[in-house]
C-alpha atoms as an extended CHARMM CRD file, in Angstrom:
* protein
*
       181  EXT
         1         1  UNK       CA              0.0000000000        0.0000000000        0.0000000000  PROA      1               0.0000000000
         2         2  UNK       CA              1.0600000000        3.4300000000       -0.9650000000  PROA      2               0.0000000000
         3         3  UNK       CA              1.4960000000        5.6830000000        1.8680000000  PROA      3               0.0000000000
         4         4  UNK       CA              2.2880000000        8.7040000000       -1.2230000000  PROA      4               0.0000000000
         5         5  UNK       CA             -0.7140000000        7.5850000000       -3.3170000000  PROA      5               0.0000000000
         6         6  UNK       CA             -3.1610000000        7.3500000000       -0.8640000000  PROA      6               0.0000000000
         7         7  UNK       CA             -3.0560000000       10.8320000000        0.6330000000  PROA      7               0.0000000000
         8         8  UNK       CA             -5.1730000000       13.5250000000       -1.4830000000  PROA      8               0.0000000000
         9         9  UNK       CA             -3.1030000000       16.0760000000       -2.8040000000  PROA      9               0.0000000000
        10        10  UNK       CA             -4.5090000000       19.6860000000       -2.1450000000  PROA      10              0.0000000000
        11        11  UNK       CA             -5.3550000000       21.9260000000       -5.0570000000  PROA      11              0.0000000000
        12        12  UNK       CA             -4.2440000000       25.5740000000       -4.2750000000  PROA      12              0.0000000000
        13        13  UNK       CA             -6.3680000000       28.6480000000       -5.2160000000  PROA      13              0.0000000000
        14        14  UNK       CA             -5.2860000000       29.6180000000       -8.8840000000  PROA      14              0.0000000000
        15        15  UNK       CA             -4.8730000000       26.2560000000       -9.7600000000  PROA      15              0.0000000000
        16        16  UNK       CA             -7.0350000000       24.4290000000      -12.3640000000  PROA      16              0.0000000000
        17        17  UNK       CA             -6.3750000000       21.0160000000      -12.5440000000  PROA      17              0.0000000000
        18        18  UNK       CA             -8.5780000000       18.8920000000      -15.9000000000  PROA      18              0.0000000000
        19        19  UNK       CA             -8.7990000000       15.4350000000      -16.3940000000  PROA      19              0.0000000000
        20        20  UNK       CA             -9.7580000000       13.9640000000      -19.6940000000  PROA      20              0.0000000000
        21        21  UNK       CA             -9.6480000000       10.8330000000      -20.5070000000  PROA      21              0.0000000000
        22        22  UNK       CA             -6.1690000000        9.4610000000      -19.7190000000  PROA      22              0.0000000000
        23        23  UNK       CA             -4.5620000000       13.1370000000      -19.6470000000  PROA      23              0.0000000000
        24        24  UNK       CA             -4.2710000000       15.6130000000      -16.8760000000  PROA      24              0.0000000000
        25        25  UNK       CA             -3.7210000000       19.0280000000      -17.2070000000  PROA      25              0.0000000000
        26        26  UNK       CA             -2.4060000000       21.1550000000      -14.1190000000  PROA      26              0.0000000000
        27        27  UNK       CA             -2.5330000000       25.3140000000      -15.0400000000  PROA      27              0.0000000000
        28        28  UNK       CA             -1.2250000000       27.6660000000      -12.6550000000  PROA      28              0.0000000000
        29        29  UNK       CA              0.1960000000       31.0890000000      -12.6800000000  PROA      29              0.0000000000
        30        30  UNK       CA              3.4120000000       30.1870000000      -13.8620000000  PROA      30              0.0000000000
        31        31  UNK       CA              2.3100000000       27.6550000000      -17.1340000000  PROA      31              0.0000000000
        32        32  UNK       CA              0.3900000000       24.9820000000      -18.3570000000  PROA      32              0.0000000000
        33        33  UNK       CA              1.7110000000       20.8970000000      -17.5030000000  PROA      33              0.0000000000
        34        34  UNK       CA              0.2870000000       17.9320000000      -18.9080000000  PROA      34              0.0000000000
        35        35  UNK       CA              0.6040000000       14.1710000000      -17.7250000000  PROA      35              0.0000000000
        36        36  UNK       CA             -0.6540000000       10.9000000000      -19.2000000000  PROA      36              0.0000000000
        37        37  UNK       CA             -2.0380000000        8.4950000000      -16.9060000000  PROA      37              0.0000000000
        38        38  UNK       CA             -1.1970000000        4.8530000000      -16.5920000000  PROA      38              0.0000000000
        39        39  UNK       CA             -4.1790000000        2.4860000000      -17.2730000000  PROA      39              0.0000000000
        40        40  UNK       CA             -3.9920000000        0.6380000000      -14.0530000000  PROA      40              0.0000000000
        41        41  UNK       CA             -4.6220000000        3.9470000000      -12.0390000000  PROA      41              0.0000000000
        42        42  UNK       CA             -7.9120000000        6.2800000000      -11.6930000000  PROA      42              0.0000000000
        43        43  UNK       CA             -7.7640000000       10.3060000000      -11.0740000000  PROA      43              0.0000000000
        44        44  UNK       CA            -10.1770000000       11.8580000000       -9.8130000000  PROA      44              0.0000000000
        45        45  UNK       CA            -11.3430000000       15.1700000000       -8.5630000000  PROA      45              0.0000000000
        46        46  UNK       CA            -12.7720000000       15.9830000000       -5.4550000000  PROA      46              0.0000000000
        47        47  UNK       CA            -13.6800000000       19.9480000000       -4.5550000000  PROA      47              0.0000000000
        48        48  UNK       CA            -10.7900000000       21.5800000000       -3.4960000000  PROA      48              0.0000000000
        49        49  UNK       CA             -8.1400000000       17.7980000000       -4.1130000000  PROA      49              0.0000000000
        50        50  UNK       CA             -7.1470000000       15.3000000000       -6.2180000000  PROA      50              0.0000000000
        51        51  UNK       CA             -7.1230000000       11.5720000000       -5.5830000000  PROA      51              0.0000000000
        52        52  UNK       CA             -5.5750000000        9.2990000000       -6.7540000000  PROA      52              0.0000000000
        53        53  UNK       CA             -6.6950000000        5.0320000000       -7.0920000000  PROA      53              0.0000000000
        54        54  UNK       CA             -5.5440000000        1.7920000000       -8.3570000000  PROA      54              0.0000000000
        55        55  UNK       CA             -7.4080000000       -1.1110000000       -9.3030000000  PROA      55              0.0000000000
        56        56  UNK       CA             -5.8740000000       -3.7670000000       -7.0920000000  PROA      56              0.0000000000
        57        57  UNK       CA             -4.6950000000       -2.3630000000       -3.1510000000  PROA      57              0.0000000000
        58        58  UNK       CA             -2.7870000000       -5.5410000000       -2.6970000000  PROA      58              0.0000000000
        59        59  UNK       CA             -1.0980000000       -5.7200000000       -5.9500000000  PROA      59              0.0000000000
        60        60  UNK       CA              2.6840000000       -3.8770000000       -5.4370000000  PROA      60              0.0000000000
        61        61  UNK       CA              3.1890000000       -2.9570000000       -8.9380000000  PROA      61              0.0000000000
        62        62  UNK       CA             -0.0960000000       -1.1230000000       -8.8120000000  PROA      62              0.0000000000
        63        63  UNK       CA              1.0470000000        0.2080000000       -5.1100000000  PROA      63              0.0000000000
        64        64  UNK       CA              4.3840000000        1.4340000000       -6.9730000000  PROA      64              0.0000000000
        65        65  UNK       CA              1.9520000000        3.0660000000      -10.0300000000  PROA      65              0.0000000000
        66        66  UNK       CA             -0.0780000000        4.9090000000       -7.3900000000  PROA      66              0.0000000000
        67        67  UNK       CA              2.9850000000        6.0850000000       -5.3290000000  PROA      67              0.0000000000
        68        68  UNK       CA              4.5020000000        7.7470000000       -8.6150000000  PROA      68              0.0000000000
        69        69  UNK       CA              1.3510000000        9.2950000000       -9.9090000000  PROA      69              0.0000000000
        70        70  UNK       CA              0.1370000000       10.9440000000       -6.6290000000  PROA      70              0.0000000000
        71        71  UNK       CA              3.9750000000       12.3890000000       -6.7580000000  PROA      71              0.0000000000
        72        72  UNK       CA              3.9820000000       13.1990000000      -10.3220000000  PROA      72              0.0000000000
        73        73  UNK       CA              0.9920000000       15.0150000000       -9.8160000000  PROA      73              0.0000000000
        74        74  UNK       CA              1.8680000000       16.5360000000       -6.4590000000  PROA      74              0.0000000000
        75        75  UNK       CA              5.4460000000       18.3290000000       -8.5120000000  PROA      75              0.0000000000
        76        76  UNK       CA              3.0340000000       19.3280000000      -11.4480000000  PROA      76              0.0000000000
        77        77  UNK       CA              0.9190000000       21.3880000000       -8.9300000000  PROA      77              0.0000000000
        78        78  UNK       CA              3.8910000000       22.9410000000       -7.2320000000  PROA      78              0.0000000000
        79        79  UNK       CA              5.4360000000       23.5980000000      -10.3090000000  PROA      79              0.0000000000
        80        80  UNK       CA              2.8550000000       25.7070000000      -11.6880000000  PROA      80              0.0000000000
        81        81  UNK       CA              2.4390000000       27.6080000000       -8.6920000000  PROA      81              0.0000000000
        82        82  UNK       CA              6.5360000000       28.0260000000       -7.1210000000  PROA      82              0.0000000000
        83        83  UNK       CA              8.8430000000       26.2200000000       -9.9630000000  PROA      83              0.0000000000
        84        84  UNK       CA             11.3580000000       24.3010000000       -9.4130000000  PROA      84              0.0000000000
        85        85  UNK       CA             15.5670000000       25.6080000000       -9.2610000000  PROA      85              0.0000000000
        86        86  UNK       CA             18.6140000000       23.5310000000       -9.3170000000  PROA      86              0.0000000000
        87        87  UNK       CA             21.8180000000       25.2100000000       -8.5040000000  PROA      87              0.0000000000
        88        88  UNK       CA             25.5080000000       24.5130000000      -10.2620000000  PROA      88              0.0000000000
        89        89  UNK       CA             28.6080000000       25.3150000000       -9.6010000000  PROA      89              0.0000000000
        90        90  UNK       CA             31.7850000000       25.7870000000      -11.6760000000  PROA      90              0.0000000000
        91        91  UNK       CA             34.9240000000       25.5250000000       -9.6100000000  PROA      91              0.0000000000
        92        92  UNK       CA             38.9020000000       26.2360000000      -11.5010000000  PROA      92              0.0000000000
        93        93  UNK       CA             41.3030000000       28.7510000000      -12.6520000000  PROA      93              0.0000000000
        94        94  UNK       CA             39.7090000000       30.6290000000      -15.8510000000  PROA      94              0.0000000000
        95        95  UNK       CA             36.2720000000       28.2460000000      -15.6570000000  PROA      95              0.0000000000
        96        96  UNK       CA             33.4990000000       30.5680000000      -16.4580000000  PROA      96              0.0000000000
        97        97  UNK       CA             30.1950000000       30.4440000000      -18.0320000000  PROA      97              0.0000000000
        98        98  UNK       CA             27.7040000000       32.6980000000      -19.7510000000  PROA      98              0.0000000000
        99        99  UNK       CA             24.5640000000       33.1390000000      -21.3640000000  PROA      99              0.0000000000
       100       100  UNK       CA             24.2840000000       34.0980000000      -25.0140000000  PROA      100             0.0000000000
       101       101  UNK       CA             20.6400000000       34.4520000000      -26.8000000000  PROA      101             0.0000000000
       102       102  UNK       CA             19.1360000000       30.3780000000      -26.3470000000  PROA      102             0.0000000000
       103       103  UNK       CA             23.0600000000       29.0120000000      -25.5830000000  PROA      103             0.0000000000
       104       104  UNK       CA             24.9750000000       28.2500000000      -22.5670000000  PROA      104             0.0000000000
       105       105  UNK       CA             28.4080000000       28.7400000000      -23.2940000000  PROA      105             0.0000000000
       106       106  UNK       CA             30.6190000000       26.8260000000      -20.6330000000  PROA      106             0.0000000000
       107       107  UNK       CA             34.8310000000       27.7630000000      -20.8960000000  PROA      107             0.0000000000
       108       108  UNK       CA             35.6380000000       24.8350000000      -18.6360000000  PROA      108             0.0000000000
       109       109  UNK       CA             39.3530000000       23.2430000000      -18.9260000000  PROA      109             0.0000000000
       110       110  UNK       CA             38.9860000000       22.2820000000      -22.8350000000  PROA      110             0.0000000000
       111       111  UNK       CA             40.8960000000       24.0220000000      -25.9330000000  PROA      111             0.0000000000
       112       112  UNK       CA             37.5780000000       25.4050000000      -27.2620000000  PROA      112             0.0000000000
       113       113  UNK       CA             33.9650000000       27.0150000000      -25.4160000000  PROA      113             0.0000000000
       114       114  UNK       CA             31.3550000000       24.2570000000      -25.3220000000  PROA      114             0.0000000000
       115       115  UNK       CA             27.8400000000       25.4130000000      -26.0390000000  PROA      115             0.0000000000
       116       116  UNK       CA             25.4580000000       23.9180000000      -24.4180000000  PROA      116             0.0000000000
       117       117  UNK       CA             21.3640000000       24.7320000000      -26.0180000000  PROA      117             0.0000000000
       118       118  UNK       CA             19.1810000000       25.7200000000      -23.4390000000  PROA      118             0.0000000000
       119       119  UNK       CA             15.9570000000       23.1580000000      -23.7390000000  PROA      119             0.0000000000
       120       120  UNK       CA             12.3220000000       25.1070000000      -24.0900000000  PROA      120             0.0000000000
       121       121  UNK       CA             10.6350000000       25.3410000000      -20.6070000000  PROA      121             0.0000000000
       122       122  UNK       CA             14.0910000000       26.1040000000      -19.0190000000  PROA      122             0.0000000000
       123       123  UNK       CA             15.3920000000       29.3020000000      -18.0300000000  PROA      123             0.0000000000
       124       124  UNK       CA             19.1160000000       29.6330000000      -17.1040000000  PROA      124             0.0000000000
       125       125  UNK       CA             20.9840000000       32.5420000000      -15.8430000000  PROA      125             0.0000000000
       126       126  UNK       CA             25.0730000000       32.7890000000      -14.3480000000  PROA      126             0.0000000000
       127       127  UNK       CA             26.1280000000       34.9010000000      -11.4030000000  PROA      127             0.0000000000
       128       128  UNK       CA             29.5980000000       34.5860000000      -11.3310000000  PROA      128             0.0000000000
       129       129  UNK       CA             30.5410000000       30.6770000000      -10.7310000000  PROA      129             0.0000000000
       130       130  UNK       CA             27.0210000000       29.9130000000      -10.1970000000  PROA      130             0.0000000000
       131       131  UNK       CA             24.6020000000       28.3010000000      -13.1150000000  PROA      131             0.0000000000
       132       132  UNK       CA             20.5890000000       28.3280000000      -11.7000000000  PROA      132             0.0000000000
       133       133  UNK       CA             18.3170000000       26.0740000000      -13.8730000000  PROA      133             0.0000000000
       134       134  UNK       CA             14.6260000000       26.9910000000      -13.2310000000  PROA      134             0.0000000000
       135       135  UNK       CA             11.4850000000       26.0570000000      -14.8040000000  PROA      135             0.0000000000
       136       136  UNK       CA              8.1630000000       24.2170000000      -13.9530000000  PROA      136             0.0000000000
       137       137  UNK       CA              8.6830000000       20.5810000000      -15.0510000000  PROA      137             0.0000000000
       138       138  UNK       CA             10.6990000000       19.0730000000      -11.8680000000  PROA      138             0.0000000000
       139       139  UNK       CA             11.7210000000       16.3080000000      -14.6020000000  PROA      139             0.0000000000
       140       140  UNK       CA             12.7570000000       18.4650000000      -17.4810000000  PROA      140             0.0000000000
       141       141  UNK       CA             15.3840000000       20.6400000000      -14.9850000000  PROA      141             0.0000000000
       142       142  UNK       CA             16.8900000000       18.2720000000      -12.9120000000  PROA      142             0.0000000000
       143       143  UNK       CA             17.6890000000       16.1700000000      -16.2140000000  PROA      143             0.0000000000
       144       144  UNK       CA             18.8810000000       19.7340000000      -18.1940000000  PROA      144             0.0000000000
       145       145  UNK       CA             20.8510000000       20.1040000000      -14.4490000000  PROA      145             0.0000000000
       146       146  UNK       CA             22.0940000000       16.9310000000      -14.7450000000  PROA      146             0.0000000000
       147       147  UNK       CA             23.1720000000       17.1010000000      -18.4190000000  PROA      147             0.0000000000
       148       148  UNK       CA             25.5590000000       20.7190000000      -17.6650000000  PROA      148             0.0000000000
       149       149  UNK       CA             26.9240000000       19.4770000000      -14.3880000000  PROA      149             0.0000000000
       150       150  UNK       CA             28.3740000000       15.7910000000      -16.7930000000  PROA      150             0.0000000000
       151       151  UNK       CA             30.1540000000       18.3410000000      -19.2110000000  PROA      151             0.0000000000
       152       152  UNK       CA             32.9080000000       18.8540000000      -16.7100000000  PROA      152             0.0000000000
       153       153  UNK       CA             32.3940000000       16.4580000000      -13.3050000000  PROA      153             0.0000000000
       154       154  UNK       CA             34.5340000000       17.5780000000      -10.7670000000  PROA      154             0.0000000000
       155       155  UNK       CA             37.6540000000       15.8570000000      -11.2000000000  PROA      155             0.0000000000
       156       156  UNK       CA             38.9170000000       14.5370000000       -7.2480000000  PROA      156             0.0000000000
       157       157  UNK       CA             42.3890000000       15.3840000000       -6.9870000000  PROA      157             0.0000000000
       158       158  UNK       CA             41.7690000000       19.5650000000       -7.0400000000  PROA      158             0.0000000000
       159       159  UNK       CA             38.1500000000       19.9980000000       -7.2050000000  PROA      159             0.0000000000
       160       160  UNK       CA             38.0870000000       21.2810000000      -10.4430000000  PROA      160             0.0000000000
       161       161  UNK       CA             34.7510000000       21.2250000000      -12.8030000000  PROA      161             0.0000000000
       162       162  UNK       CA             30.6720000000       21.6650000000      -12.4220000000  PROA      162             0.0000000000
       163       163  UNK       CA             29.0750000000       20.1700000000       -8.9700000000  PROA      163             0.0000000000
       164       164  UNK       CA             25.4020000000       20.6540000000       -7.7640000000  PROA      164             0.0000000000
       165       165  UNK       CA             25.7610000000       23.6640000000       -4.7010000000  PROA      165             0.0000000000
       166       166  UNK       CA             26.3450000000       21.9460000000       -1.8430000000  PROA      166             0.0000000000
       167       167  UNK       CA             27.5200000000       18.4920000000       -3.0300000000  PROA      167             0.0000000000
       168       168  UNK       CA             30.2480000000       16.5220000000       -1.4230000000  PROA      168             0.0000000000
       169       169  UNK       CA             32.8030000000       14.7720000000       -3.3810000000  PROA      169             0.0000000000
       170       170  UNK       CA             35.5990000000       13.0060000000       -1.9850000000  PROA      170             0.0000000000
       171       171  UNK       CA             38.9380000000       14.4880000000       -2.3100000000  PROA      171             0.0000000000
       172       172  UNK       CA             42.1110000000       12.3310000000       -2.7450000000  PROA      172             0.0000000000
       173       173  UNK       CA             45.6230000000       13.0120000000       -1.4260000000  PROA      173             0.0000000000
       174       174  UNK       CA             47.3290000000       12.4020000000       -4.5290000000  PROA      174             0.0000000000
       175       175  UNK       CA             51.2490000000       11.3790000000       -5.7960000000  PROA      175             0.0000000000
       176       176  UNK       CA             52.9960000000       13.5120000000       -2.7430000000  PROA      176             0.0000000000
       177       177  UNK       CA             51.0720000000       11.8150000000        0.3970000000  PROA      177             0.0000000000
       178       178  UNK       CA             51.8980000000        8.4930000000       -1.7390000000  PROA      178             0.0000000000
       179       179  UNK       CA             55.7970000000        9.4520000000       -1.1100000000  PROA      179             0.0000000000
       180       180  UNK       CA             55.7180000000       10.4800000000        2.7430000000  PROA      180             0.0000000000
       181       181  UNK       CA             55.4030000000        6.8890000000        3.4030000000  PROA      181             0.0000000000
């Protein structure tokens, strides 16, 4: 049993929420997200929250379905109201990055600027070392996040390259604590 699933998720004012058929459709004040359903799991709306069902409680591939889809629907509704933001950043001598028109150019260790295109429903600014990724689909910029930070992964002798704000990487002691011994 689902303990995600199984809770109804709220609806907040300025939220429409449509379902159609095997489609959902969350609008809020910051976009428009759709979502096809799986067959094996009902949606359905209640006054002010959604709930979501399976056919079969003791089945656990349907208890994994309805755990998903009460979550995928849960990030659709926040991300139409707050957005989601993923932070990145670039650590090294002369590693930089900037914005130009719908490309993220990224001067990160190599002989030539990589350009990285900046996927619709993703908005990406630089403040010095930092890259922000924001948007509304929770999906679409962790995996545009993701896809920038494997350009350059931080390398673990001197730190150097793109890590998520706040990740820990394990640093090693390299050739000279090798000859102390």
């Amino acid at each position: 049993m689902s303990r995600i699933g199984k809770n109804p998720i709220a609806i907040p004012a300025g939220v429409e929420v449509k379902i159609e058929g095997a489609m959902i459709e969350v609008k809020g004040p910051k976009g428009v997200l759709t979502q096809v359903i799986h067959p094996l799991v009902n949606v359905e709306k209640a006054e002010n929250s959604v709930v979501v069902k399976i056919q079969d409680e003791s089945d656990r591939s349907q208890g994994a379905l309805w755990g998903l889809f009460g979550s995928l629907i849960k990030n659709m509704i926040v991300g139409v109201t707050e957005g989601f933001v993923k932070k990145l950043e670039i650590n090294g001598v002369g590693m930089k990055a900037s914005v130009s028109g719908k490309n993220l150019i990224l001067n990160v260790g190599f002989s030539h600027p990589v350009e990285f295109a900046i996927p619709q429903g993703t908005e990406i600014s630089v403040e010095g070392n930092v890259i922000t990724v924001s948007g509304i689909d929770k999906q679409l910029v962790g995996e545009t996040a993701a896809q920038i930070r494997k350009i350059k992964k931080v390398e673990p002798y001197k730190g150097k390259g793109i890590k998520y704000v706040g990740e820990q990487f394990i640093r090693k002691a390299g050739k000279a604590a090798a000859k102390g011994k």
